[in-house]
ZAMAR-658831 format. One record per residue: residue in one letter; z, y, x of N, C-alpha, C in turn. Coordinates in Angstrom, 2 decimals, padded with zeros to 5 digits. Layout:
# ZAMAR-658831
{atom "A" {Z Y X} {Z Y X} {Z Y X}}
...
//
This chain:
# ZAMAR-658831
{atom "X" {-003.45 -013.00 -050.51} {-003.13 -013.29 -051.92} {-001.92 -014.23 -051.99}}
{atom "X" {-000.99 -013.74 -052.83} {000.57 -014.62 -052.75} {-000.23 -016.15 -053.53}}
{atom "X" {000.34 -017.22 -053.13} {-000.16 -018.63 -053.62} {001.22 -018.52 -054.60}}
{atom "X" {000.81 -019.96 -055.31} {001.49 -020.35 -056.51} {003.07 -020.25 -056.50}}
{atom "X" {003.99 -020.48 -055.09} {004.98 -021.03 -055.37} {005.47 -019.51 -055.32}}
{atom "X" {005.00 -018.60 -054.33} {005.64 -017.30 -054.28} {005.28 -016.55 -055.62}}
{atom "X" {004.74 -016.44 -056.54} {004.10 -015.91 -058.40} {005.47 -016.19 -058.51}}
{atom "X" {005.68 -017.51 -059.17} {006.57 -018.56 -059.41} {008.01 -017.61 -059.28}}
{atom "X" {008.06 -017.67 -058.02} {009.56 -017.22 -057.52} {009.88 -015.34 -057.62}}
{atom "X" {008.81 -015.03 -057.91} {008.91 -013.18 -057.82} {008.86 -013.36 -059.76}}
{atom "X" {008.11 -013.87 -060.90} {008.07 -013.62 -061.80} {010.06 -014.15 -062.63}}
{atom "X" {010.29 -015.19 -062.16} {011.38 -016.03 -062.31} {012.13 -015.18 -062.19}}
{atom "X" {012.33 -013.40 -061.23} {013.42 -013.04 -060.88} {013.16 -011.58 -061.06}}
{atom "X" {012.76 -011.74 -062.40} {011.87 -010.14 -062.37} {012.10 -009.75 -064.16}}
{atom "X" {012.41 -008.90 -065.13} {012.26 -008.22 -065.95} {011.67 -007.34 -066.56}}
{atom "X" {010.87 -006.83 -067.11} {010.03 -005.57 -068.28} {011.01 -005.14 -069.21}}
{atom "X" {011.18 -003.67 -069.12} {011.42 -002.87 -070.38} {010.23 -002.34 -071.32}}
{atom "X" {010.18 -001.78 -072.09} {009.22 -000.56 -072.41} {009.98 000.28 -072.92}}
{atom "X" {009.47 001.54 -072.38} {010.44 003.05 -072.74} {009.02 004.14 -073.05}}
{atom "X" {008.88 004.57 -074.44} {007.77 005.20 -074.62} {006.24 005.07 -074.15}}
{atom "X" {005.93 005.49 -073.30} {004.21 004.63 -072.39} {004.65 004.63 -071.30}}
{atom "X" {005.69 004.23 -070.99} {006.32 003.70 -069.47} {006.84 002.31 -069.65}}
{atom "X" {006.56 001.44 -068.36} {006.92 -000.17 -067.91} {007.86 -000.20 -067.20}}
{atom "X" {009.45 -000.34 -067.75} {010.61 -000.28 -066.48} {010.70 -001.82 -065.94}}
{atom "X" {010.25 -001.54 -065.00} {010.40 -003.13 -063.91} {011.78 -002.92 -063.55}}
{atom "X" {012.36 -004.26 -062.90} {013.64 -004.78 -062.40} {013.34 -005.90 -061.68}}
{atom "X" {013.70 -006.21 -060.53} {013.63 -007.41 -059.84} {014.74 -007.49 -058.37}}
{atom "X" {014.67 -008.71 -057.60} {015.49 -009.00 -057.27} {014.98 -008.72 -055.62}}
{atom "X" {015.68 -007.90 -054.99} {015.38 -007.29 -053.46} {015.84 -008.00 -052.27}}
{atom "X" {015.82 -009.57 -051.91} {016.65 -009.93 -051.36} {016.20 -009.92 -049.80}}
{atom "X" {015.39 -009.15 -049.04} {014.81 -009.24 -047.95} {015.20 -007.61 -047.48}}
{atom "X" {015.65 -006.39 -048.45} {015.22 -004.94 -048.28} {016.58 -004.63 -047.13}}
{atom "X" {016.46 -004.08 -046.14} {017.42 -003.92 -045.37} {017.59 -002.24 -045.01}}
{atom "X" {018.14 -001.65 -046.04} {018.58 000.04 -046.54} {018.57 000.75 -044.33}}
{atom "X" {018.72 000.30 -043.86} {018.81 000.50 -042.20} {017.65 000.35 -041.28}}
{atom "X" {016.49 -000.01 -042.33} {015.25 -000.45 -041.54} {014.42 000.54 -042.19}}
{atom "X" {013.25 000.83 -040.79} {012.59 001.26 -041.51} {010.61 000.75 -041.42}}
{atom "X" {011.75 -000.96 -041.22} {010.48 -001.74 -041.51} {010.47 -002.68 -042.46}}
{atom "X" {010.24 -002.35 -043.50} {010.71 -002.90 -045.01} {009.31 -002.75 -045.27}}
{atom "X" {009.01 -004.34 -046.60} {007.82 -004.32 -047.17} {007.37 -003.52 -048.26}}
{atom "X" {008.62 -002.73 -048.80} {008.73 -002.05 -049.49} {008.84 -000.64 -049.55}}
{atom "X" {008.76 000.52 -049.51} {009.04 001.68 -049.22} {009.88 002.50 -050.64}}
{atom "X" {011.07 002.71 -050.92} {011.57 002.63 -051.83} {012.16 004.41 -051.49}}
{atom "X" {011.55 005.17 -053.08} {012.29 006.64 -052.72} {013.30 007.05 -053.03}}
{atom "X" {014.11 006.78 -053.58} {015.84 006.63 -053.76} {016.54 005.42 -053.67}}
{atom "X" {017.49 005.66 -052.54} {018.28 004.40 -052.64} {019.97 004.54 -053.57}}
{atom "X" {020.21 004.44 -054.08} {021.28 004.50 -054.98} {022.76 003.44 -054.64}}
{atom "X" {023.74 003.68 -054.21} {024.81 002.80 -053.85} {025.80 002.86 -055.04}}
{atom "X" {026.56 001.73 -055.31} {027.87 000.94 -055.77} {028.99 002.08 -055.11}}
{atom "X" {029.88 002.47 -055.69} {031.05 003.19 -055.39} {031.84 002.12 -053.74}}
{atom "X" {032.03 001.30 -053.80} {032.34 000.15 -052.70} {031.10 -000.24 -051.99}}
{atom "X" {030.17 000.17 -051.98} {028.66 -000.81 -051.54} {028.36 -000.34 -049.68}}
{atom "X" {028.79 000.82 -049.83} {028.53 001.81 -048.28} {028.94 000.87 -047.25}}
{atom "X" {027.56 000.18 -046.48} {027.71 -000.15 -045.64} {027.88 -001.87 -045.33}}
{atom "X" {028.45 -002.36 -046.69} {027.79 -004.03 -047.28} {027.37 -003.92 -048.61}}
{atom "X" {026.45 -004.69 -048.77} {025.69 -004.92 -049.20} {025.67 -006.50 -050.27}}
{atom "X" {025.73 -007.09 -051.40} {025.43 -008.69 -051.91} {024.59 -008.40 -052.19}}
{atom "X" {024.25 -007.13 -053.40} {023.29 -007.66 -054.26} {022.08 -006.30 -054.02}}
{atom "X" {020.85 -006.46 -054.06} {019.75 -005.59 -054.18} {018.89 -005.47 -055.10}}
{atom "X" {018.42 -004.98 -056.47} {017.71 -004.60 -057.53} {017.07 -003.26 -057.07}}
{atom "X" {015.26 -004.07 -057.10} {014.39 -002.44 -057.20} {013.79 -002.27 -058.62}}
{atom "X" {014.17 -001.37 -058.86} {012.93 -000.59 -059.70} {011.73 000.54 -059.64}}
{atom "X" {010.88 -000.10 -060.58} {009.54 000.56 -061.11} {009.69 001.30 -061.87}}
{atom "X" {008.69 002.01 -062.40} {008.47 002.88 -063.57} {007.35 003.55 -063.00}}
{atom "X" {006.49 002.54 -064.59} {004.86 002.13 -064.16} {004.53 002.74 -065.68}}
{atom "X" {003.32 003.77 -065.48} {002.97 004.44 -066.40} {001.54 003.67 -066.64}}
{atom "X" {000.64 002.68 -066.96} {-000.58 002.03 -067.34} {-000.61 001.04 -065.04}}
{atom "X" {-001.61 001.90 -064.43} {-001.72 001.01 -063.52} {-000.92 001.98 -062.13}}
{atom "X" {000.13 003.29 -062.55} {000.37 004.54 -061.71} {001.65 003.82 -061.65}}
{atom "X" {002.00 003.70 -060.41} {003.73 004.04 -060.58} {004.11 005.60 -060.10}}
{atom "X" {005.58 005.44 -061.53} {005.69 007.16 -061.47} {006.67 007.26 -060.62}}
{atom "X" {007.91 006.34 -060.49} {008.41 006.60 -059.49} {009.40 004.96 -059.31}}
{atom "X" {010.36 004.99 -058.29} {011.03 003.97 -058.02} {012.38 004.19 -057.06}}
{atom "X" {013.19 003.31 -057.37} {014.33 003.42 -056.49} {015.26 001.62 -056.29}}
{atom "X" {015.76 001.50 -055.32} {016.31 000.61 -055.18} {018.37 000.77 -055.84}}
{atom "X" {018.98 -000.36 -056.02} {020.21 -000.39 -056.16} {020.71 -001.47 -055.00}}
{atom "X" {022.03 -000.53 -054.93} {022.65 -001.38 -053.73} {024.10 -001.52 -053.91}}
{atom "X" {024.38 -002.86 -054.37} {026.25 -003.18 -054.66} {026.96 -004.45 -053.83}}
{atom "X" {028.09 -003.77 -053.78} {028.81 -005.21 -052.64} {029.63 -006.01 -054.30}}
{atom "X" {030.44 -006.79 -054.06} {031.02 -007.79 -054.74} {030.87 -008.76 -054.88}}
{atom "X" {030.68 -010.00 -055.76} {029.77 -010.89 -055.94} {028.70 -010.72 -056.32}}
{atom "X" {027.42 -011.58 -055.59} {026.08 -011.35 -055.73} {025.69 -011.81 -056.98}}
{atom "X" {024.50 -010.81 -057.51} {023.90 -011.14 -058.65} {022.81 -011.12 -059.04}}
{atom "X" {021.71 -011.93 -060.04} {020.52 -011.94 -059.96} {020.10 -010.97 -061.01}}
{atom "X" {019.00 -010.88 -061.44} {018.49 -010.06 -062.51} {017.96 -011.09 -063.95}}
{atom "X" {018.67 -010.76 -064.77} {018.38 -011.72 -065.86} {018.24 -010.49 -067.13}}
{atom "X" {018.18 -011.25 -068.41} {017.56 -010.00 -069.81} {018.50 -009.26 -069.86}}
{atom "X" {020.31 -009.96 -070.31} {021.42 -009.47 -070.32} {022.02 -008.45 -069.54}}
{atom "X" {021.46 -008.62 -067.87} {021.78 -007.58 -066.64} {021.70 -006.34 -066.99}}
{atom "X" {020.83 -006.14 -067.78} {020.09 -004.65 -068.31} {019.85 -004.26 -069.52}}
{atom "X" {020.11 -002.84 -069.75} {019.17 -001.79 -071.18} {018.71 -000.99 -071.14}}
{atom "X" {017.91 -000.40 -071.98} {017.11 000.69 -072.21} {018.40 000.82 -073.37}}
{atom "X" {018.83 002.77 -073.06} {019.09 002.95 -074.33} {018.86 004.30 -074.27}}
{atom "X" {018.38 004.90 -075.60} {017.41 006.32 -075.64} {016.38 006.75 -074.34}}
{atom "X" {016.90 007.25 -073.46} {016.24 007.77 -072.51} {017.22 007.50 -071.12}}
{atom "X" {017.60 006.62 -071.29} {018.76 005.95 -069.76} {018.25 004.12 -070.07}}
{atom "X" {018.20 003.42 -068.70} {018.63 002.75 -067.92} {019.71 002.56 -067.24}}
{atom "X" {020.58 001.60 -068.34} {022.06 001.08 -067.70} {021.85 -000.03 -067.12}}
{atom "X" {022.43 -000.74 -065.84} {022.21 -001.90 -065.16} {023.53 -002.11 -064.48}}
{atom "X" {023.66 -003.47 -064.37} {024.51 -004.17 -063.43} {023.93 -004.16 -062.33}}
{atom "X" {025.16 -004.16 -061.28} {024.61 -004.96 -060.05} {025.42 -005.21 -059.36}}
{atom "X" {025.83 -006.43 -058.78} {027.07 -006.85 -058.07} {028.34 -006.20 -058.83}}
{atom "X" {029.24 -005.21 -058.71} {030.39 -005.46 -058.98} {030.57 -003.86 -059.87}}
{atom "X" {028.93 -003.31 -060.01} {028.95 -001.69 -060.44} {028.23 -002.05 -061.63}}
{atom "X" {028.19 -000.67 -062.37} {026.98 -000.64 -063.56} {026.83 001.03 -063.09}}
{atom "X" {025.20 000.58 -063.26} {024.25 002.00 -063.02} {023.58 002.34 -063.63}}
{atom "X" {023.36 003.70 -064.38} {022.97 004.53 -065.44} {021.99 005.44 -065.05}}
{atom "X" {020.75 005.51 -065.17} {019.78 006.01 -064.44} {018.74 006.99 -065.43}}
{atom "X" {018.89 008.40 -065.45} {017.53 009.04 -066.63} {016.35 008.37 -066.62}}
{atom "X" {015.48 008.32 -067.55} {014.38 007.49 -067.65} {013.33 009.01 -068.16}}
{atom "X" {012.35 009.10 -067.19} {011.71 007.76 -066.51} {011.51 008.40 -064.82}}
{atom "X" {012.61 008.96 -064.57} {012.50 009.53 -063.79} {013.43 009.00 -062.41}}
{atom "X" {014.29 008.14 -062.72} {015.34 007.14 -062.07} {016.23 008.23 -061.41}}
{atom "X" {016.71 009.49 -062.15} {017.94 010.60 -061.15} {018.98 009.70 -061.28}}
{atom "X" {020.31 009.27 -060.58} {020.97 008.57 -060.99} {022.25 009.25 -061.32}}
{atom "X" {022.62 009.23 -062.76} {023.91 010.12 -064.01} {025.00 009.76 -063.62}}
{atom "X" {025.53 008.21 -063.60} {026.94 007.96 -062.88} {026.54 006.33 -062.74}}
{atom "X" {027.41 006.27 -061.79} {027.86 004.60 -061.33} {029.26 004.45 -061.20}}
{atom "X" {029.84 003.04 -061.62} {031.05 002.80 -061.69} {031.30 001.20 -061.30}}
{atom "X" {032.30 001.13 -060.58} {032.98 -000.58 -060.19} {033.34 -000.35 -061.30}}
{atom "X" {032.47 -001.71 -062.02} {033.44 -002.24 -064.18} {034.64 -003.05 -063.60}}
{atom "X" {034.06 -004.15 -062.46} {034.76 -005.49 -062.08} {035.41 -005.47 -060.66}}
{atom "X" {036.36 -006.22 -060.26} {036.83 -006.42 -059.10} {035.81 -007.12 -057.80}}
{atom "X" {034.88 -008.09 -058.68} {034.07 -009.02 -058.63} {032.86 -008.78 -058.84}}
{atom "X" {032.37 -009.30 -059.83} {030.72 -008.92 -060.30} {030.73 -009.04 -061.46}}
{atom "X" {029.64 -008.17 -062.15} {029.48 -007.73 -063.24} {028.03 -008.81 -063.72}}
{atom "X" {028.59 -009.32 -064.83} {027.08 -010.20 -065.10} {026.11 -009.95 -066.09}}
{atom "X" {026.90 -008.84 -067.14} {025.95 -009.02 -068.50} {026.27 -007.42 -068.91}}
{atom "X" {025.70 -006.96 -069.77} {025.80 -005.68 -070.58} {025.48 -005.48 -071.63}}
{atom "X" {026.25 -004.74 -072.63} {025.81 -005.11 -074.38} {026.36 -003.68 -074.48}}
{atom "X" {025.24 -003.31 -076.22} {025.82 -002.12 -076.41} {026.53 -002.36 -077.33}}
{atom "X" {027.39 -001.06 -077.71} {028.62 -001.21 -078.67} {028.67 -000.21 -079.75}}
{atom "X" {027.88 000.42 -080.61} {028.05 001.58 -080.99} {027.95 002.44 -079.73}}
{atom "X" {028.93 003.83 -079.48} {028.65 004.53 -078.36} {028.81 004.01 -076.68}}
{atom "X" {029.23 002.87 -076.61} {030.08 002.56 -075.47} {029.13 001.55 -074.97}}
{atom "X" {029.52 000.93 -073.33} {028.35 -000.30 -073.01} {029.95 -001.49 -072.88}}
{atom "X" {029.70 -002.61 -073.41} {030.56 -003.72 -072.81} {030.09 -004.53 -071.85}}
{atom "X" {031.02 -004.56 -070.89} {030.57 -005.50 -069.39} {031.47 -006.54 -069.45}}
{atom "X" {030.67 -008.19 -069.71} {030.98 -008.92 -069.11} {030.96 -009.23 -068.11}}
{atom "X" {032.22 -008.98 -066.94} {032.70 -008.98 -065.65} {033.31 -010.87 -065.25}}
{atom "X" {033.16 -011.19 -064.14} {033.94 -011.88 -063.69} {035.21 -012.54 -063.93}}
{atom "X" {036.26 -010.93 -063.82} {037.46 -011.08 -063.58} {037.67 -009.78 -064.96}}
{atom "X" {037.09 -009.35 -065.41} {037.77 -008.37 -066.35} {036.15 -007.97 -067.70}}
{atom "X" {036.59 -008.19 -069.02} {035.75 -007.14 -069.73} {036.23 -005.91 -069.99}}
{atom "X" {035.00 -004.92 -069.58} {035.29 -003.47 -069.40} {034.19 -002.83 -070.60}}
{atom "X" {035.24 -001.52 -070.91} {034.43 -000.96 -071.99} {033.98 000.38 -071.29}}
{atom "X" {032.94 000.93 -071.48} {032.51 002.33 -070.35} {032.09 003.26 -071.82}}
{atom "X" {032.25 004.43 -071.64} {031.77 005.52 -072.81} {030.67 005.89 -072.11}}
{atom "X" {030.01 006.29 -072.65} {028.79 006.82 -072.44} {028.05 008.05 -071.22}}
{atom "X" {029.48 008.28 -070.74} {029.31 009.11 -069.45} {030.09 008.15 -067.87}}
{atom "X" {030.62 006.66 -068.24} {030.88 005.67 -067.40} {032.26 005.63 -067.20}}
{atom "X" {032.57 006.28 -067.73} {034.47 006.91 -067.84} {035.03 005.52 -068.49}}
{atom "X" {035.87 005.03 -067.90} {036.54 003.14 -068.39} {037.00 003.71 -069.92}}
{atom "X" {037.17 003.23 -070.66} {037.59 003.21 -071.94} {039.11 002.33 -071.81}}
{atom "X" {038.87 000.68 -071.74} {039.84 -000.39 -071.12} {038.87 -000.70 -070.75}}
{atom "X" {040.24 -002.22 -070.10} {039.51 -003.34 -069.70} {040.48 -004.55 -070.22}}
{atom "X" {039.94 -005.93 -069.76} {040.65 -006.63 -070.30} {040.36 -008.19 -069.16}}
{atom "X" {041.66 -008.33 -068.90} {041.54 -009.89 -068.10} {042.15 -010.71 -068.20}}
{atom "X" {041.85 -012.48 -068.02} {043.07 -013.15 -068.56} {043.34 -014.27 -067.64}}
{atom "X" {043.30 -015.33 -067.84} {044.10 -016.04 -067.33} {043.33 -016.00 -065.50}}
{atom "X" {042.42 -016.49 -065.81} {041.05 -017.29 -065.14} {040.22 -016.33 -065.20}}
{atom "X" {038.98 -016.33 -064.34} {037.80 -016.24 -064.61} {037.05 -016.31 -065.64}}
{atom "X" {036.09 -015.70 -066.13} {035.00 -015.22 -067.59} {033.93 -016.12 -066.61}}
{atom "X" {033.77 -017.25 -066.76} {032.62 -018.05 -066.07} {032.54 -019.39 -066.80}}
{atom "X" {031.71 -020.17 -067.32} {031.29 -020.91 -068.10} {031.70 -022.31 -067.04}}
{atom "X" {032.71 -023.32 -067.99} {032.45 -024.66 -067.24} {032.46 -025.78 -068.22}}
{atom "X" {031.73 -026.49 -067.91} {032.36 -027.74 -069.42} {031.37 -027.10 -070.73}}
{atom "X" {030.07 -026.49 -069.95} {029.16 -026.52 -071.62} {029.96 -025.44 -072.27}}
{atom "X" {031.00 -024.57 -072.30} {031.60 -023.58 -072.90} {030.92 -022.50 -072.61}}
{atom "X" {030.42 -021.64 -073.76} {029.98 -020.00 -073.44} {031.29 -019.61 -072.92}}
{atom "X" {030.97 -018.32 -072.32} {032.24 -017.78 -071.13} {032.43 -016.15 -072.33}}
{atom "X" {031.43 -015.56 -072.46} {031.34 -014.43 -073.31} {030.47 -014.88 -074.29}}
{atom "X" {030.92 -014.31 -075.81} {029.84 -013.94 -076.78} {030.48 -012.96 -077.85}}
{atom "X" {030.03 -012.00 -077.96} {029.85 -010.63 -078.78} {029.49 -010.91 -079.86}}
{atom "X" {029.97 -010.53 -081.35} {029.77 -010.74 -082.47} {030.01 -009.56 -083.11}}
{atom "X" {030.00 -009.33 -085.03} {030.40 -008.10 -084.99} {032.19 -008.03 -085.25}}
{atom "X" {032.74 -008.44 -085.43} {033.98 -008.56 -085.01} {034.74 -007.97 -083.82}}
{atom "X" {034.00 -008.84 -082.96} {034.99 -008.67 -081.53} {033.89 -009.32 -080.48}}
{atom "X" {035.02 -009.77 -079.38} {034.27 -010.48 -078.29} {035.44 -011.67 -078.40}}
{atom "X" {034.60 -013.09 -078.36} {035.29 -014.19 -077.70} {035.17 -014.94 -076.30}}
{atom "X" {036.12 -015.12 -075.68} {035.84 -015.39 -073.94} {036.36 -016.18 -074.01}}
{atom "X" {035.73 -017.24 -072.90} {036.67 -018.63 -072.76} {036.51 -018.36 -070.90}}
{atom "X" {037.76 -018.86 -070.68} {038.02 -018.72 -068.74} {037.65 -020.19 -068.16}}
{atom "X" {037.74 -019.97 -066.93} {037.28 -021.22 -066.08} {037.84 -022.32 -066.53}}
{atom "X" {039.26 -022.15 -067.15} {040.44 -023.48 -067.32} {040.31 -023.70 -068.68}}
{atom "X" {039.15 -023.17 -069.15} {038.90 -023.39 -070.70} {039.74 -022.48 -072.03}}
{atom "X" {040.85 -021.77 -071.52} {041.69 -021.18 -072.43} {040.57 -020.22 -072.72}}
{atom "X" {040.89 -019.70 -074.56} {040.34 -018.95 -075.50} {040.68 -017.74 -075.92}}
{atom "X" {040.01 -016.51 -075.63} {040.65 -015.22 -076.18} {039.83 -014.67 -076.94}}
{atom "X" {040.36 -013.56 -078.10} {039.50 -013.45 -079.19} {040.29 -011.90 -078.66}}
{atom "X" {039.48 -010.71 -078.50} {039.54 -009.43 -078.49} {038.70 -008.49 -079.23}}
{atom "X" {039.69 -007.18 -079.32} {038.53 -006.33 -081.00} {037.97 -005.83 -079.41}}
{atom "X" {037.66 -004.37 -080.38} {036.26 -003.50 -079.63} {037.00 -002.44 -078.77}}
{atom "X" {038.84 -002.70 -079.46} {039.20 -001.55 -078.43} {040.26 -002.47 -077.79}}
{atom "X" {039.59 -003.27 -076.75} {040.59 -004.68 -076.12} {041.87 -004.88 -076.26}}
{atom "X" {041.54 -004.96 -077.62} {043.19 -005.55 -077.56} {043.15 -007.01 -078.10}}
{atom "X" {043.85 -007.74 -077.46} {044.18 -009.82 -078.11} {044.55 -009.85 -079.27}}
{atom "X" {043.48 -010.45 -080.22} {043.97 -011.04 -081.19} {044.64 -012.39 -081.42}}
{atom "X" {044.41 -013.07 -080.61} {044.75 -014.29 -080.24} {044.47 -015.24 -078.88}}
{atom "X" {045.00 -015.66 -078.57} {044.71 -016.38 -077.76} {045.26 -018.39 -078.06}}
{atom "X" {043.92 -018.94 -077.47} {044.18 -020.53 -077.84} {043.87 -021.58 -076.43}}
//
C-alpha cells in the first residue's frame, strides 16, 4: 500500500477530464524507460514528439477509465524542455485530447487514444494550451503558436526574451481581445488572434 508521502506526490502531478462516461487521466511518467521492458507500467501505445526519437525530457501517461475498466492507455514522449502536467497542459475538445508535452502538442481521438497529428509548437517547451474559436493557442517558451485544427501552424510569434514569469509578472494571459505576454526582461506585448503586435511597452 503506497504511504502518505507517495498519494501526496502521484495526486500533485496528476489531472481528470470527463469525456461522456469516460475518465481521461494524465500524469507525470518520470521513471518509464520506452527501451525497457521492465517498467512498472505496461503502456499500449507509445506516441513520440516529431524531435523526441531517441531523447527523451518529458513523459505523460494516459488513462481512459470507463467506471472501474480501463479502456485503453498510451504514454507521450517529447525532448525539449521538460514539463510537468498541470490544468492548462491540456483539453478535451469534442471528441480529441490535445496536450502538451515538452516541446510538441498532441492530439489524440477520444476515447480511444489513435494518435491524429503531433507537432514541435516551440523550439523549447510548450507550457499551456487554450482554445480559440477553431484553432488551439500555445503558450511556448520561446514562441506563441497558433495550430488549426488539423496541427498545421497558422503563425507564431516571439519576442524579445523568453514567455516565462519573473518579478510576480503573468508571462501569458488570453482575453477576448488578444493575448498579452510579458518576457523574462519584463518587456510587454499585446498581440490579436492572428499574431500580429499591437503594441509593444
Amino acid at each position: 500500500m503506497a504511504n502518505k508521502k507517495d498519494l501526496i506526490h502521484f495526486f500533485t502531478f496528476m489531472i481528470e477530464h470527463h469525456f461522456q462516461d469516460y475518465v481521461v487521466r494524465l500524469y507525470n511518467e518520470y521513471s518509464y524507460n520506452p527501451d525497457s521492458a521492465d517498467n512498472a507500467m505496461h503502456y499500449r501505445k507509445h506516441h513520440f514528439g516529431a524531435e523526441s526519437q531517441g531523447s527523451t525530457t518529458s513523459q505523460v501517461g494516459v488513462k481512459i477509465l470507463k467506471g472501474d475498466i480501463e479502456i485503453d492507455n498510451c504514454i507521450i514522449l517529447a525532448a525539449g524542455g521538460a514539463t510537468t502536467v498541470h490544468r492548462s497542459y491540456t483539453l478535451i475538445d469534442n471528441d480529441r485530447l490535445v496536450s502538451c508535452c515538452g516541446d510538441s502538442v498532441f492530439c489524440f481521438e477520444l476515447p480511444i487514444l489513435n494518435l491524429l497529428w503531433a507537432v514541435r509548437a516551440d523550439l523549447a517547451t510548450c507550457f499551456q494550451i487554450f482554445k480559440s474559436e477553431n484553432n488551439y493557442i500555445i503558450h511556448g517558451e520561446l514562441l506563441v503558436t497558433s495550430l488549426n485544427e488539423n496541427g498545421q501552424i497558422n503563425w507564431q510569434f516571439g519576442g524579445a526574451d523568453i514567455f516565462v514569469s519573473n518579478g510576480g509578472h503573468e508571462a501569458f494571459i488570453m482575453d477576448s481581445d488578444g493575448i498579452i505576454l510579458t518576457d523574462f526582461a519584463g518587456t510587454k506585448y499585446r498581440i490579436d488572434f492572428i499574431g500580429q503586435l499591437l503594441w509593444r511597452a
